[in-house]
N, C-alpha and C positions, 0 to 999 in steps of 0.2 A: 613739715607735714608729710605722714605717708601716704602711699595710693598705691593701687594696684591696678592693672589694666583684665577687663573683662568684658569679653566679647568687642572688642575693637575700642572701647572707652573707658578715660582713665577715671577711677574712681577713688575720692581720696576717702580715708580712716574719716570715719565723725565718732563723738562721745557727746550721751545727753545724762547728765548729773541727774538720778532718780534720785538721791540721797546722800547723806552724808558718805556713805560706803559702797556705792552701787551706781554701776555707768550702762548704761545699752549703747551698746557699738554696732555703727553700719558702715557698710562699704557703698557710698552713693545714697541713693533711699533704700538700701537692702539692709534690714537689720539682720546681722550675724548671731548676736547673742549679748551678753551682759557678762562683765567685769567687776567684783568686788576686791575692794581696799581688807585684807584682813591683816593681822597688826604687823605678821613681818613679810608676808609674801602674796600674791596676786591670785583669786581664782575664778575660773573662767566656766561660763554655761551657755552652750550653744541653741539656740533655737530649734525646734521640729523641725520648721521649715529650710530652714538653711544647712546645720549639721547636726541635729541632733546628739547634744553633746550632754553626758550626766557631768555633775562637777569633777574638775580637773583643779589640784591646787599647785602650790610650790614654785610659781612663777614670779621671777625675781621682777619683775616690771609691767606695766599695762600693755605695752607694744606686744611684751610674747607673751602675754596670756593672749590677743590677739592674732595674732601672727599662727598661734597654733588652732584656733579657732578657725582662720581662714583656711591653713592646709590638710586641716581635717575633712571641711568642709568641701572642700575639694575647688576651692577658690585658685591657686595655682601652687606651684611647685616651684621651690626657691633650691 
């Protein structure tokens, strides 16, 4: 499982299955954005609130479509 630490507390990665093709992913109860399954690569859509992301595709795995969600978001610095 992954996590990230924010503001002093570790928060692990969650995924909740909207659909066959489509996850909303949070860091703790913070939802970051949503992740869809397209047929050969991963794309990512960030929340207003968290980063404001338009879709982002080309992402060989769920973790970094993720992962780019979060350091967009300015969630931390790897």
């Amino acid at each position: 499982m992954y996590s990230i630490i924010l503001d002093g507390k570790v928060l692990d990665f969650k995924y909740k299955k909207v659909n066959e093709f489509i996850w909303a992913f949070y860091v703790g109860d913070i939802r970051v954005g949503r992740v869809f399954k397209m047929k050969h690569h991963w794309s990512c859509v960030g929340d207003v609130t968290t980063c404001n992301l338009y879709p982002v595709e080309g992402f060989k795995t769920r973790y970094h479509a993720s992962e780019f969600m979060l350091k967009a978001g300015g969630f931390y610095n790897k």
